[in-house]
NUVEX-23711 format. One line per 5 residues: number of its first residue (from 0); their letters; for each residue z, x, y of N, C-alpha, C. Coordinates in Angstrom, 2 decimals. Atoms other than C-alpha are relative to their C-alpha. Layout:
BEGIN
NUM = a = Z,X,Y,Z,X,Y,Z,X,Y  ...
***
This chain:
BEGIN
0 = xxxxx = 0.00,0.85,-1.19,0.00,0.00,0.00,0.00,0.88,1.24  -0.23,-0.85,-1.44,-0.55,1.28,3.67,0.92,-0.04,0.49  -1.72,-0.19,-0.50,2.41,2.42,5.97,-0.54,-0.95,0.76  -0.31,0.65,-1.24,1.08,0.46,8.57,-0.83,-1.92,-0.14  0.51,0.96,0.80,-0.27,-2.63,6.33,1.13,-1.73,0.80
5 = xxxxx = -0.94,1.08,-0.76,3.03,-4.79,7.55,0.18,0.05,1.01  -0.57,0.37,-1.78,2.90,-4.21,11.68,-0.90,-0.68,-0.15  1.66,1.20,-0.55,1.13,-7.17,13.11,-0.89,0.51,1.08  1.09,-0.44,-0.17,-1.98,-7.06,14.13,-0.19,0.59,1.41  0.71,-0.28,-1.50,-1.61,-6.51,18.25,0.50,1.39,0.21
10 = xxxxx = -0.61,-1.34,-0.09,-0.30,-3.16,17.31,-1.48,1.09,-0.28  0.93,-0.76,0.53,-4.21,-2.31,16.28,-0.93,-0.21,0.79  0.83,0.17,-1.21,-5.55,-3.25,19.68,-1.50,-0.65,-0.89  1.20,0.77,0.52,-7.77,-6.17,17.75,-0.37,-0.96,1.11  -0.08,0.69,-0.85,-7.59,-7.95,20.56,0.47,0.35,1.32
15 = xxxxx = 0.02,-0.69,-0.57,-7.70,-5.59,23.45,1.07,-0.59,1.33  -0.16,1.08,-1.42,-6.80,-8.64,26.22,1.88,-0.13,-0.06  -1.30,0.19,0.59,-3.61,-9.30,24.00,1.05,1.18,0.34  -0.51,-1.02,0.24,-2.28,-6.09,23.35,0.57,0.68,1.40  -0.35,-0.39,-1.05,-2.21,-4.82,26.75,0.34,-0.88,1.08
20 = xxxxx = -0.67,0.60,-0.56,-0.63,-7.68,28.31,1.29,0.16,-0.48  -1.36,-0.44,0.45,2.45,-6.54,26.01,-0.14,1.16,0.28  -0.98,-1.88,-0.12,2.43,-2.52,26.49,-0.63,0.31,1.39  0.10,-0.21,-0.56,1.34,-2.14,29.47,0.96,-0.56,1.04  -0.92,0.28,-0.33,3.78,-4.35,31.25,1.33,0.75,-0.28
25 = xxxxx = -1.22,-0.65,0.65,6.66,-2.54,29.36,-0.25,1.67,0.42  0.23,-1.32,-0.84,5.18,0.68,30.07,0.15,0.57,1.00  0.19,-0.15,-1.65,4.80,0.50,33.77,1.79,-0.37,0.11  -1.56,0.23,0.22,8.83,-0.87,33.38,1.00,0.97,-0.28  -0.35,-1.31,0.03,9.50,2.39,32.00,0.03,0.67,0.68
30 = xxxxx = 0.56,-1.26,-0.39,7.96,4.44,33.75,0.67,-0.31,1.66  -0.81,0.43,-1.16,9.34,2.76,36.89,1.96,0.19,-0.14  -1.51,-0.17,-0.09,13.11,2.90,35.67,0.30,1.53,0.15  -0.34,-1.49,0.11,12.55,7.01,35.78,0.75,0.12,1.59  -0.41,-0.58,-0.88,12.89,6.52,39.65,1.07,-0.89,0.52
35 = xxxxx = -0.64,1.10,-0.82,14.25,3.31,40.64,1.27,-0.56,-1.33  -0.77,0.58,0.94,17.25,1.35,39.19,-0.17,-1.18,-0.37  -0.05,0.89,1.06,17.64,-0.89,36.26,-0.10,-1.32,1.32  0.50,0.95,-0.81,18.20,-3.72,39.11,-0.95,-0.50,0.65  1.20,-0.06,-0.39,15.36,-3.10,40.86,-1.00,-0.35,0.00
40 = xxxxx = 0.84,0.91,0.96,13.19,-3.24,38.19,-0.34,-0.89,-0.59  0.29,1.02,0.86,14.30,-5.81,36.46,-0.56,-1.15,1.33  0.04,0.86,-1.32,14.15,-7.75,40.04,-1.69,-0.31,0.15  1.07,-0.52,-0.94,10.72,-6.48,41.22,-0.95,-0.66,-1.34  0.56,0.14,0.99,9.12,-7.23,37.35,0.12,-1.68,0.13
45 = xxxxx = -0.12,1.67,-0.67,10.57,-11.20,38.15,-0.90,-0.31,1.11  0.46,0.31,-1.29,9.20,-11.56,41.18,-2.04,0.27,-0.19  0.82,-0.07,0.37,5.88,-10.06,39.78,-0.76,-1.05,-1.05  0.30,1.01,0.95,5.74,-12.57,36.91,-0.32,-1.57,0.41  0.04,1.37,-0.83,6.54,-15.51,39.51,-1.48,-0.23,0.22
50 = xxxxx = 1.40,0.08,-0.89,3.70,-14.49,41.65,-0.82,-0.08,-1.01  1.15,0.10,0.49,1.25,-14.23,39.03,-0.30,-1.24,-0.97  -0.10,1.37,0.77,2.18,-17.59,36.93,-0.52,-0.70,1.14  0.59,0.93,-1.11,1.92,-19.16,40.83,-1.69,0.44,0.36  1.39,-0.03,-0.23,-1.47,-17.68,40.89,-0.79,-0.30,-0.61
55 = xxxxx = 0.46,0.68,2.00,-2.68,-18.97,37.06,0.15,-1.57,0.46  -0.77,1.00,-0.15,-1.19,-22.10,38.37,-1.62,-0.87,1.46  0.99,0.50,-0.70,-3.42,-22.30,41.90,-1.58,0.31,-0.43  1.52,-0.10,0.45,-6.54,-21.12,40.15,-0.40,-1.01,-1.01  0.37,0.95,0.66,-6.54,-23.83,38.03,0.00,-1.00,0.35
60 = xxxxx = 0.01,1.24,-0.76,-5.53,-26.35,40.58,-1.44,-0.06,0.54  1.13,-0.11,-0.92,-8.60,-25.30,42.55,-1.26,-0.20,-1.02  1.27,-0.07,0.87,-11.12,-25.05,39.33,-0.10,-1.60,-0.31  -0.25,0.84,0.67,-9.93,-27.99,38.16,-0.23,-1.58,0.50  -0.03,1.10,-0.75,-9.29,-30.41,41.02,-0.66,-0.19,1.28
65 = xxxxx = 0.56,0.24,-1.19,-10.73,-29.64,43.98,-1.83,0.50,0.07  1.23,-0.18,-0.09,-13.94,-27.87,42.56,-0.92,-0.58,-0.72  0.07,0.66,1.17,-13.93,-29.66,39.35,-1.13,0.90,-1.01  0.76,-0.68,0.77,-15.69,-26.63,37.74,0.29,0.26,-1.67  -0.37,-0.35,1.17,-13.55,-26.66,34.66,0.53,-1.63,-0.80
70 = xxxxx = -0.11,1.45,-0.16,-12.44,-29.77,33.17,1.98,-0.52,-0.59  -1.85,0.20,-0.01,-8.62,-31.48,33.08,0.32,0.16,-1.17  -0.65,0.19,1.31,-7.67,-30.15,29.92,0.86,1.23,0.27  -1.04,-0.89,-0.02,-5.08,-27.88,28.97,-0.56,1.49,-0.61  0.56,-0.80,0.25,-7.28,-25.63,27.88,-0.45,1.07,1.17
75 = xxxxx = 0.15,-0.56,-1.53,-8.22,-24.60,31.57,1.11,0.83,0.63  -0.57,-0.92,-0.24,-5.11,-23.27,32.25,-0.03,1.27,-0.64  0.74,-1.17,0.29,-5.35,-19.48,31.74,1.77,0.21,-0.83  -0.96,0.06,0.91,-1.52,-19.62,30.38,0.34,-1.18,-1.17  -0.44,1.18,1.24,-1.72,-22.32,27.91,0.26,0.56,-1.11
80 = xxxxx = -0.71,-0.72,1.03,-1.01,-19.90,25.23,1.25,0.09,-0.13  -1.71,0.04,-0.46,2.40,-19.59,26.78,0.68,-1.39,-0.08  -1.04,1.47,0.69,3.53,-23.05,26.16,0.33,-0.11,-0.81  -0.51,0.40,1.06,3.59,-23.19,22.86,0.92,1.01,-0.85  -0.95,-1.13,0.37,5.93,-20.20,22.64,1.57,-0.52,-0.08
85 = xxxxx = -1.68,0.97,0.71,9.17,-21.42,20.76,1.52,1.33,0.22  -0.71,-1.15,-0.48,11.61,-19.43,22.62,1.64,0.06,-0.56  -1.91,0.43,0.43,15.31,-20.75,21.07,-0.17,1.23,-1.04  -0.40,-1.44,1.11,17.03,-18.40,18.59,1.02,-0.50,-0.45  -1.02,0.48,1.25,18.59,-20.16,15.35,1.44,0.49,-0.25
90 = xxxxx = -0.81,-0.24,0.31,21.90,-20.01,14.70,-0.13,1.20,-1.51  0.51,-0.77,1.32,20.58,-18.59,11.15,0.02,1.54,0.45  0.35,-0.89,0.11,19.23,-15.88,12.80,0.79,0.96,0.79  -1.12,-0.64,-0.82,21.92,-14.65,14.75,1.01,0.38,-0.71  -0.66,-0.25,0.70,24.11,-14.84,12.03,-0.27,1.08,-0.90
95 = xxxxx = 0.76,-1.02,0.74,21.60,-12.85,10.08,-0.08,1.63,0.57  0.25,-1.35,-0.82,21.29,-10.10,12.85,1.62,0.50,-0.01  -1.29,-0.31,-0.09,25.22,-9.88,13.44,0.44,0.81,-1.31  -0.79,-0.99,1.26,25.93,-9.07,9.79,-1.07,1.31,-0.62  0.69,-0.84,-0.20,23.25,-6.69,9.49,0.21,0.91,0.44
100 = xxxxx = -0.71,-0.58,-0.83,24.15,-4.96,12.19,1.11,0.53,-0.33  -0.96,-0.66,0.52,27.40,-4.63,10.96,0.16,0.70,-1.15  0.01,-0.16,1.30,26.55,-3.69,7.70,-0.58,1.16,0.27  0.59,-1.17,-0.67,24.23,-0.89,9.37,0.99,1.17,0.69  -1.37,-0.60,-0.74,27.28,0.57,11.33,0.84,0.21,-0.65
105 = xxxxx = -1.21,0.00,0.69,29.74,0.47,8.73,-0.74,1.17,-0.95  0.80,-0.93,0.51,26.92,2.41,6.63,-0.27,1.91,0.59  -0.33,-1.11,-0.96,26.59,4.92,9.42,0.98,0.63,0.15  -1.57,-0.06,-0.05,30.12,5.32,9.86,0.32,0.83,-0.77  0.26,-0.70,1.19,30.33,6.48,6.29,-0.52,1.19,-0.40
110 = xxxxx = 0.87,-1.49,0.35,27.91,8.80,6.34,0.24,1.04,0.88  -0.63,-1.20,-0.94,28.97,10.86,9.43,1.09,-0.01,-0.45  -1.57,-0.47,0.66,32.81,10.92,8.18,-0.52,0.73,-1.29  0.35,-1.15,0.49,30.87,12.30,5.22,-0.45,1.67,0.57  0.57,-1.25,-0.42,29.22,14.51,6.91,0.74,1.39,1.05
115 = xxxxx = -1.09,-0.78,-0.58,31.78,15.93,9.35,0.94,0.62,-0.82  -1.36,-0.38,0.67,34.50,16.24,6.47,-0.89,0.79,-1.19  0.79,-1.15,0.50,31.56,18.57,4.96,0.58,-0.76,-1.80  -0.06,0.52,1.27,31.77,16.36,1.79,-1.10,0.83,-1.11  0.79,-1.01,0.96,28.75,18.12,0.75,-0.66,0.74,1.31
120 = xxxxx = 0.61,-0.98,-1.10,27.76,21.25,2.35,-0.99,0.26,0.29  1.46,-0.10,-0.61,24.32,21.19,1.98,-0.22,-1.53,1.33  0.88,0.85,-1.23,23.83,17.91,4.04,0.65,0.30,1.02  -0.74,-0.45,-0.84,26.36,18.77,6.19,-0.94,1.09,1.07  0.91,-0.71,-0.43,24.23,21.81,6.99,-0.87,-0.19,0.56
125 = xxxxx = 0.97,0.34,-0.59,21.40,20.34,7.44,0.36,-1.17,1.00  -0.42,0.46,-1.36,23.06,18.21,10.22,0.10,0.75,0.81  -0.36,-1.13,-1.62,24.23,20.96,12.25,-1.32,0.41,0.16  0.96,-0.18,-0.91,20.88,21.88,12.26,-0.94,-1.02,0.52  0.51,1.32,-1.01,19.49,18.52,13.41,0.55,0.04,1.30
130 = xxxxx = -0.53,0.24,-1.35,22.01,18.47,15.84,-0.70,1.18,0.95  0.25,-1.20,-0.73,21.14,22.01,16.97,-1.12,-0.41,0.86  1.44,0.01,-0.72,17.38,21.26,17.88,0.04,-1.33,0.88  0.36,1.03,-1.15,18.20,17.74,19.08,0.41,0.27,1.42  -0.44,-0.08,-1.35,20.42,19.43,21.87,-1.25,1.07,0.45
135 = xxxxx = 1.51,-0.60,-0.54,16.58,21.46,22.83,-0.35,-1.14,0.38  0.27,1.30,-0.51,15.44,18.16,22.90,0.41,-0.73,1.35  -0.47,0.35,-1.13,17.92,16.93,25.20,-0.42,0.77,1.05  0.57,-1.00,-0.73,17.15,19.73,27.22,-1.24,-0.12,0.78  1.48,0.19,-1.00,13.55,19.18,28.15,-0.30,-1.29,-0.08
140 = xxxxx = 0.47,1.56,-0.35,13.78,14.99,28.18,1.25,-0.73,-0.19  -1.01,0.70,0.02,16.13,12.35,28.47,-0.14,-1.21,-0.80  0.21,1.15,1.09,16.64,8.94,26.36,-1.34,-0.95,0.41  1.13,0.92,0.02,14.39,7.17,28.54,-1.19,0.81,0.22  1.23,-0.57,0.31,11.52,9.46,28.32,-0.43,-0.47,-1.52
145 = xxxxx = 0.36,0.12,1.54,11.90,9.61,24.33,-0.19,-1.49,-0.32  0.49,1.15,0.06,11.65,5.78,24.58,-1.53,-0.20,0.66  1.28,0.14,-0.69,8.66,5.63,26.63,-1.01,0.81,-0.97  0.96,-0.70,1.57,7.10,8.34,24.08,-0.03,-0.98,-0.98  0.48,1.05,1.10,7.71,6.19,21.43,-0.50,-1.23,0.08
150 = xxxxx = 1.03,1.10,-0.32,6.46,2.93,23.26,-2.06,0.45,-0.62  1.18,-0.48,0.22,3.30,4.71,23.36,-0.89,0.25,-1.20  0.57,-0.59,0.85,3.12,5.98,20.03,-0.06,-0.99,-0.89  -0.16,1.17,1.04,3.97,2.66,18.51,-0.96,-1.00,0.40  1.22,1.08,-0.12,1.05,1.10,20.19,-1.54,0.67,-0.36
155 = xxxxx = 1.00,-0.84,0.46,-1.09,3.90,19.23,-0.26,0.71,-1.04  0.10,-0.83,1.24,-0.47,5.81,16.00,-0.18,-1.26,-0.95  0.88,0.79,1.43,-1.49,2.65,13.78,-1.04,0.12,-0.03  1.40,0.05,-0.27,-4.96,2.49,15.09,-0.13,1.36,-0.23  0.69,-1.15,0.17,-5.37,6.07,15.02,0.61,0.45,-1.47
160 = xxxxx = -0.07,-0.21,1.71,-3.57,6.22,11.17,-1.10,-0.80,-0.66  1.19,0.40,0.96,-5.99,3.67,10.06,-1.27,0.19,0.17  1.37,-0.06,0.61,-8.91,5.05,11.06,-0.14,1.72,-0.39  -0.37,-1.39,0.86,-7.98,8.62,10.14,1.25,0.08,-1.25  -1.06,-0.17,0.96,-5.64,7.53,7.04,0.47,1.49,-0.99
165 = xxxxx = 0.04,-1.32,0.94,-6.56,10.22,4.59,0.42,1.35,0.30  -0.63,-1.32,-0.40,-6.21,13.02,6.61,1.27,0.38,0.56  -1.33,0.12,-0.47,-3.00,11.99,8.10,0.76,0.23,-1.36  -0.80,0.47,1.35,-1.95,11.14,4.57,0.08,1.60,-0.68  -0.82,-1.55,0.12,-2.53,14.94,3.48,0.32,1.15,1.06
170 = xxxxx = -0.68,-0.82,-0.88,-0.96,16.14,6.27,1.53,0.08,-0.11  -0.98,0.07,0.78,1.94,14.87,5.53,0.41,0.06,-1.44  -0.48,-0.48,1.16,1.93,15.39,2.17,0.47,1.89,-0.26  -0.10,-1.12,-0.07,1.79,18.93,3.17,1.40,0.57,0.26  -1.67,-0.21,-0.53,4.88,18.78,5.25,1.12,-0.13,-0.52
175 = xxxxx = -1.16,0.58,0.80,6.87,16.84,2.86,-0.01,1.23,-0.48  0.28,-1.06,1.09,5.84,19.88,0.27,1.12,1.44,0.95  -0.43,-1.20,-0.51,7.02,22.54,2.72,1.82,-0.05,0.37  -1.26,0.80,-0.73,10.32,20.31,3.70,1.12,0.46,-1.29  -1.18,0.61,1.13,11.60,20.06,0.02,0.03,1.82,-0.09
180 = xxxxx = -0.55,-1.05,0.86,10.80,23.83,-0.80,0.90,0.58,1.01  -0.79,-0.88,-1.06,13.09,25.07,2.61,1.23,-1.02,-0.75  -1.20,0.48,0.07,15.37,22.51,1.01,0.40,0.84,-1.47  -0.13,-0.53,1.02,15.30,23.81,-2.41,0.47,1.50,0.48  -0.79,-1.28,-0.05,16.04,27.11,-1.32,1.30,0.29,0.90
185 = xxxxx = -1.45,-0.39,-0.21,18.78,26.89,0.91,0.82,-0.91,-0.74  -0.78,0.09,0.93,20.21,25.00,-1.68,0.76,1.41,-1.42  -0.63,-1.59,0.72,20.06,28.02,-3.77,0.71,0.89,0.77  -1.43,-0.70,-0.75,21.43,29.77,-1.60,1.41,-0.03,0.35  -1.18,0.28,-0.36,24.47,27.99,-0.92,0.84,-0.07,-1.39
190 = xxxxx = -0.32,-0.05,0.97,24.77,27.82,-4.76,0.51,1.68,-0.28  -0.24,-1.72,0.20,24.47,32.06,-4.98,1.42,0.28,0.17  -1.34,-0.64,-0.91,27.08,32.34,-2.13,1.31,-0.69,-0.71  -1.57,-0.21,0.20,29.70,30.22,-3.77,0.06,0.74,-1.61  -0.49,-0.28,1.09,28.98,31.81,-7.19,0.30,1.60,-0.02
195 = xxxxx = -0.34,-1.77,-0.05,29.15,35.51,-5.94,1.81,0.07,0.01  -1.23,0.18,-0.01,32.88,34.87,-5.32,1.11,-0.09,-1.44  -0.78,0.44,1.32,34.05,33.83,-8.67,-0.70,0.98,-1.12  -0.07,-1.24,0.65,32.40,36.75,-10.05,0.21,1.33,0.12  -0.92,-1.71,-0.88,33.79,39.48,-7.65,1.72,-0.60,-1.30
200 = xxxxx = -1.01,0.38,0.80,36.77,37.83,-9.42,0.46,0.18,-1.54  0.02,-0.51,1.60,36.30,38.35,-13.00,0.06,1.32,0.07  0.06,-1.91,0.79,35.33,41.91,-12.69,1.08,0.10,0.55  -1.06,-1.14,-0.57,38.41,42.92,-10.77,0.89,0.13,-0.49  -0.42,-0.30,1.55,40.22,44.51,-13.49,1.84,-0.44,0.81
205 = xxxx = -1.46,0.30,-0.88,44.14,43.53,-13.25,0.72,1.59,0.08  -0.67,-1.02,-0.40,46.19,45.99,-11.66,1.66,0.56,-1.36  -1.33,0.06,0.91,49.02,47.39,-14.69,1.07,0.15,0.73  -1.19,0.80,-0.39,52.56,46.62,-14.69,0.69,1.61,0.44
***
């Protein structure tokens, strides 16, 4: 099955009109919170949405009624798509997200107290060095950059996996390959180091009485 077989479809720019009425709005939202504040934006993005519903609104009054170029249906409005958008949110599904959520967190939880109390030293390890490179990371970008990167990449790396699958596909197979043998060996290694210890131990003859 493909990785990207289950995103829906406006993630594959099939519908060019669609697609960029969702990421491009959100984008420009981003890219605006780098200078201005969260209030601001959210303010200035309202006030944008007003005006342009009141302008969807008189262009259809005018096509409709005063030029009569289009005809009184609901079809004429240029947002009639937007009506039939079922905006409530089920009790079901709230309940569903809440324990989820918690069930996600409690999971998490778990696994860092593993991982801090060096339960096992290889993953352990390989945390500190996650952490290591993510503080580089931090370093040359902040959270809302790395969000705005990934906006981008989540409206763009399906379309460009499915029409370059194969080669993506052994690219990563490559990486995985190179991933497991750096894992495989500092596993050995951490195996060597604790077994050199317990054989300095044997040889060291006992001292007589």
């Amino acid at each position: 099955m493909s990785l990207t077989s289950s995103l829906p479809s406006v993630m594959f720019w099939t519908n060019p009109l669609e697609t960029a009425a969702i990421f491009l709005p959100t984008l420009v939202a981003l890219v605006a919170l780098v200078s201005y504040s969260i209030i601001s934006v959210v303010s200035t993005s309202c006030l944008v949405i007003l005006l342009a519903v009141s302008l969807c609104k008189l262009y259809t009054h005018v096509m409709v009624n005063l030029l009569a170029k289009l005809p009184a249906d609901l079809s004429s409005d240029p947002l009639h798509k937007v009506y039939s958008f079922d905006l409530t949110i089920s009790a079901g599904t709230v309940e569903t997200i809440i324990s989820t959520s918690f069930s996600n967190v409690n999971d998490i939880l778990i696994l860092l107290r593993s991982l801090f109390l060096l339960d096992s030293l290889v993953d352990s390890i390989k945390f500190g060095v996650l952490l290591y490179f993510i503080t580089y990371i931090g370093l040359m970008c902040n959270l809302l950059t790395i969000i705005t990167m990934a906006w981008i990449t989540l409206f763009s790396f399906p379309r460009l996996y499915r029409d370059n699958e194969m080669a993506i596909d052994n690219l990563v197979e490559k990486m995985i390959g190179q991933v497991e043998e750096m894992k495989s060996k500092m596993t050995s290694l951490v195996t060597r180091s604790k077994a050199t210890p317990m054989k300095n131990v044997e040889k060291t003859p006992e001292k007589e009485e």
